[in-house]
C-alpha positions in Angstrom: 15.4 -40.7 -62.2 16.6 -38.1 -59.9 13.2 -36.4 -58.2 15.3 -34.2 -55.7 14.6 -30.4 -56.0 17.1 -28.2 -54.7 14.8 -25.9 -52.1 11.0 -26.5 -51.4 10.6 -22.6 -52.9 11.6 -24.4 -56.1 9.2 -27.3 -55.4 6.3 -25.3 -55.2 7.1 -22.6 -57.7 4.7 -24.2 -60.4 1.8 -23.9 -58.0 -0.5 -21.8 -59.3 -3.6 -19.2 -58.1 -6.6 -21.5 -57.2 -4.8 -25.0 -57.2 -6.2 -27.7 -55.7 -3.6 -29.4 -53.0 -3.8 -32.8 -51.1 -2.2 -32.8 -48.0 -0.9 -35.0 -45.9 -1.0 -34.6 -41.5 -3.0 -35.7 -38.5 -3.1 -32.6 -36.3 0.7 -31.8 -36.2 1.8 -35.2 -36.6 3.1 -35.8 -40.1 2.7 -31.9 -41.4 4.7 -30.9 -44.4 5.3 -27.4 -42.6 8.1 -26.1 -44.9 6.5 -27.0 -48.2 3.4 -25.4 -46.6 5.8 -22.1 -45.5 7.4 -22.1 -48.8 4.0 -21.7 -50.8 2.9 -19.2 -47.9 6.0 -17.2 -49.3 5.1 -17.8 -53.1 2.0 -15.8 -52.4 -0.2 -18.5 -53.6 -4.1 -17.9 -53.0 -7.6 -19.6 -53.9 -6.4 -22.8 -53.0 -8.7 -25.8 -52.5 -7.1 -27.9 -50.0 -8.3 -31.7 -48.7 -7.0 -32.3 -45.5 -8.4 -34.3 -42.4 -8.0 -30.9 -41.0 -7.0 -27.5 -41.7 -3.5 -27.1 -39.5 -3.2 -26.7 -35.9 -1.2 -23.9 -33.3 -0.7 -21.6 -36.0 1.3 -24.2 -37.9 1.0 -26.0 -41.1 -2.0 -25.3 -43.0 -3.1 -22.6 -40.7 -0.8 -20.0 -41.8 -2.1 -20.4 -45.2 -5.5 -20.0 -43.7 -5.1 -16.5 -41.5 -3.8 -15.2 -44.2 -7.1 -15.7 -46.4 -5.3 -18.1 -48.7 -7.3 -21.1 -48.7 -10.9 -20.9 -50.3 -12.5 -24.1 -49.8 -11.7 -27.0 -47.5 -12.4 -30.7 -47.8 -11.8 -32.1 -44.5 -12.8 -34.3 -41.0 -12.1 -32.4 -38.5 -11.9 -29.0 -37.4 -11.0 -29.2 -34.1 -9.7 -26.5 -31.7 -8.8 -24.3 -34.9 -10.7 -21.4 -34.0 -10.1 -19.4 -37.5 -11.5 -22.4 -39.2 -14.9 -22.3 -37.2 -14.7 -18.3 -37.7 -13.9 -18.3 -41.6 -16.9 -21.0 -41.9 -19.5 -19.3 -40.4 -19.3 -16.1 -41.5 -19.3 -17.9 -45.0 -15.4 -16.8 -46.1 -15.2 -20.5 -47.0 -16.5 -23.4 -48.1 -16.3 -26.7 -46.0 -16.9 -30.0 -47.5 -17.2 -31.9 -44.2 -17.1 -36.0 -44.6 -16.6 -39.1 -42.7 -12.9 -39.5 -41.9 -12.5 -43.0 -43.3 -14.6 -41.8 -46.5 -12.1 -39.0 -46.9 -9.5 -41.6 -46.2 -10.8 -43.7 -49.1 -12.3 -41.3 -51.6 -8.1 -40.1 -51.4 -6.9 -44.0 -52.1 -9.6 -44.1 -54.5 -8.6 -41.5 -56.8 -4.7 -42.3 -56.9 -5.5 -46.0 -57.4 -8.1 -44.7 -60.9 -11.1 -45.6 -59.0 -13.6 -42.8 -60.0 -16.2 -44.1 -57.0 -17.1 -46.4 -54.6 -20.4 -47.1 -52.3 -20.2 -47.4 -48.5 -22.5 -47.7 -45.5 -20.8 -44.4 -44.0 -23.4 -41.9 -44.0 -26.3 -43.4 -45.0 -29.9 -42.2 -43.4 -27.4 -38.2 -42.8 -26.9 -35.5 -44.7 -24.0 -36.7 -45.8 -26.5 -39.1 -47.8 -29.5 -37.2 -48.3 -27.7 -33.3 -48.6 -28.1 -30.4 -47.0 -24.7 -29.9 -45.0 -24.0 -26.6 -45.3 -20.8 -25.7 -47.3 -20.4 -22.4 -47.1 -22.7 -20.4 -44.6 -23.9 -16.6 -46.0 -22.6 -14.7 -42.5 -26.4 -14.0 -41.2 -26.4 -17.6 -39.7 -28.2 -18.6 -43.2 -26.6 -21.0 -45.3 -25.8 -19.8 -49.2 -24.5 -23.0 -50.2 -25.4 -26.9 -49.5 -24.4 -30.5 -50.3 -26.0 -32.1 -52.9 -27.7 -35.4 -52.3 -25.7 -38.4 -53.5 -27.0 -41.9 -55.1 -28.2 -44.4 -52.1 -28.1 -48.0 -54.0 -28.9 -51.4 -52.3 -27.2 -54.5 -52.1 -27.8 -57.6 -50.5 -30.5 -55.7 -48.6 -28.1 -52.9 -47.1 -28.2 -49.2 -48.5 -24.8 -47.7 -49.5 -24.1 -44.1 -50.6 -21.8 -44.0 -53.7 -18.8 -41.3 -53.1 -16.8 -40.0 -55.7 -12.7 -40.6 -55.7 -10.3 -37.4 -55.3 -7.8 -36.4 -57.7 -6.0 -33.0 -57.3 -3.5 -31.1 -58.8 -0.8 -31.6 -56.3 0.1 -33.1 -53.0 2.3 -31.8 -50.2 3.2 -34.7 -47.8 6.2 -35.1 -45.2 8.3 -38.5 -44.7 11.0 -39.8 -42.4 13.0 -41.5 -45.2 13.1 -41.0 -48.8 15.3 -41.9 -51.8 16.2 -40.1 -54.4 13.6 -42.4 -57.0 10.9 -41.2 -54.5 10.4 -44.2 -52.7 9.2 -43.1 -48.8 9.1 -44.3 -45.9 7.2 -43.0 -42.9 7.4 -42.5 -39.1 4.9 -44.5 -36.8 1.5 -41.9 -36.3 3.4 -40.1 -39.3 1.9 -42.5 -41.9 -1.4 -41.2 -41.3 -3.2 -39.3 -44.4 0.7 -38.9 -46.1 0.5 -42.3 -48.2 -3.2 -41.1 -49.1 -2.3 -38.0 -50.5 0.4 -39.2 -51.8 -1.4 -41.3 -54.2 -4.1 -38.9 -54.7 -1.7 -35.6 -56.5 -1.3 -35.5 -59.7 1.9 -33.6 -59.1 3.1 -35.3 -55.5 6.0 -33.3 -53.7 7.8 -35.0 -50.2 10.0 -33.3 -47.9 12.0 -35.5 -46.2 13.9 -35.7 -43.0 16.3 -38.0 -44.1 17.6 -38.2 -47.8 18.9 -41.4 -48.8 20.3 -43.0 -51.8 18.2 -45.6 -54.3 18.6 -49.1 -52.9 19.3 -47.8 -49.3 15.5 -48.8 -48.4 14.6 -51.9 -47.7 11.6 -52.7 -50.9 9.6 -54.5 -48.2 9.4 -51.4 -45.8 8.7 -49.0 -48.8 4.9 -46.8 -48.0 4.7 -44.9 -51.7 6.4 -45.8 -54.0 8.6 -43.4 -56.3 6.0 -43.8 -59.0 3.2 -41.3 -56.9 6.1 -39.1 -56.3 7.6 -36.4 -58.7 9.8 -34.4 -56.4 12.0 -34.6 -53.0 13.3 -31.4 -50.8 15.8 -33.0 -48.3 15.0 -31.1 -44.6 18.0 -29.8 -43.2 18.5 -30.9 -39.9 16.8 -28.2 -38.2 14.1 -28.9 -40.3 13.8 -32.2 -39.9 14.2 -31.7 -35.9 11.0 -28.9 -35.9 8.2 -30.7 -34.5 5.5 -29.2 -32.1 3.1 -31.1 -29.3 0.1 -30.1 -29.4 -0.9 -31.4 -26.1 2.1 -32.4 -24.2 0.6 -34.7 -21.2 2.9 -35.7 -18.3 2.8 -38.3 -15.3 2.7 -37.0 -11.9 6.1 -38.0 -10.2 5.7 -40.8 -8.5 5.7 -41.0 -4.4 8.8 -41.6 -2.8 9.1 -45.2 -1.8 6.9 -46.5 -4.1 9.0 -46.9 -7.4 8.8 -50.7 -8.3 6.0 -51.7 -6.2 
């Protein structure tokens, strides 16, 4: 079956008003900017998004966020995203902080049918016992909080049960893909991408490199096409856009010294 979709406008033109979207990304490594830029285009608002975080620099899953288009967040990290931290506490939306490796899990979880697991990760925390605030009321009050969750022992150590996550679609980006959906991804790339992946009921990939079925080698395969139901090829310009969000450099080394 061929999954490719002309243009990622076409991708996500099905993607309606208060979706849910899994997507995939570590900071700005592994982003699936254009998919992202083409629902920004579409207009598309009162979206609940899971991501380990909510975009970075003003890219990716930030632009849908200035622009009010993102209504609750189920995430890891906020990091240096400034609008994030701003849109939270003056309770403009709700934030489901969790563990990263729970997040990470409750993802694999729901594309692999689990509906819940336990884990030691949070026990004895609000994560546990409830009370993280989810959406703050803009006084410094909080309107909404987490519920507790079910704290079960075995063999004598307490676990907290977390539910798997489903959503309607997923956005991820790859290095390689084939036209069945198989993909393939890029070192630090193959972060939360196979995870979300897995996790969309409707799973689109932009890729930077289009290739033909059999092309990939089975054994270095990350998702296969079964998770996947549609491919936008990146143009090379595309494919080439990628931002550092810290770029870190060496001091030159003193002359004489090279070698030693």
């Amino acid at each position: 079956m061929d999954k490719v979709v002309a243009t990622a406008a076409e991708a996500v033109a099905d993607v309606p008003e208060g979706a849910s979207l899994a997507v995939g990304g570590f900071g700005l490594s592994g982003v699936p900017n254009v998919l992202i830029q083409a629902l920004y285009d579409k207009g598309t608002g009162g979206l609940s998004v899971v991501s380990n975080n909510c975009g970075a620099m003003d890219s990716g899953l930030a632009i849908l966020l200035a622009a009010g288009r993102i209504a609750r967040v189920t995430g890891s990290y906020i990091g240096a995203n400034k609008e994030f931290a701003r849109q939270y506490l003056a309770g403009e939306l709700e934030v489901e902080m969790i563990p990263q490796g729970t997040l990470a899990e409750r993802l694999r979880a729901g594309g692999a049918g689990i509906p819940a697991f336990f884990t030691p990760a949070g026990v004895g925390t609000q994560v546990a016992d409830g009370g993280l605030p989810w959406r703050y009321d803009g006084q410094g009050g909080v309107a909404l909080a987490s519920p507790p969750k079910e704290v079960r022992e075995f063999d004598g150590v307490e676990y907290v049960l977390e539910r798997g996550i489903r959503t309607d679609f997923a956005l991820v980006r790859a290095a390689k893909g084939d036209r069945h959906g198989n993909l393939v991804f890029n070192k630090s790339t193959r972060n939360f991408n196979p995870l979300a992946a897995m996790a969309g009921r409707i799973t689109i990939a932009e890729v930077e490199e289009l290739v033909e079925p059999g092309d990939l080698d089975p054994d270095a395969v990350h998702v296969p096409g079964i998770f996947v139901q549609r491919v936008v090829a990146l143009t090379p310009e595309q494919a080439a856009d990628k931002q550092i969000e810290r770029r870190t450099v060496s001091a030159p080394a003193a002359q004489g010294t090279v070698g030693r």
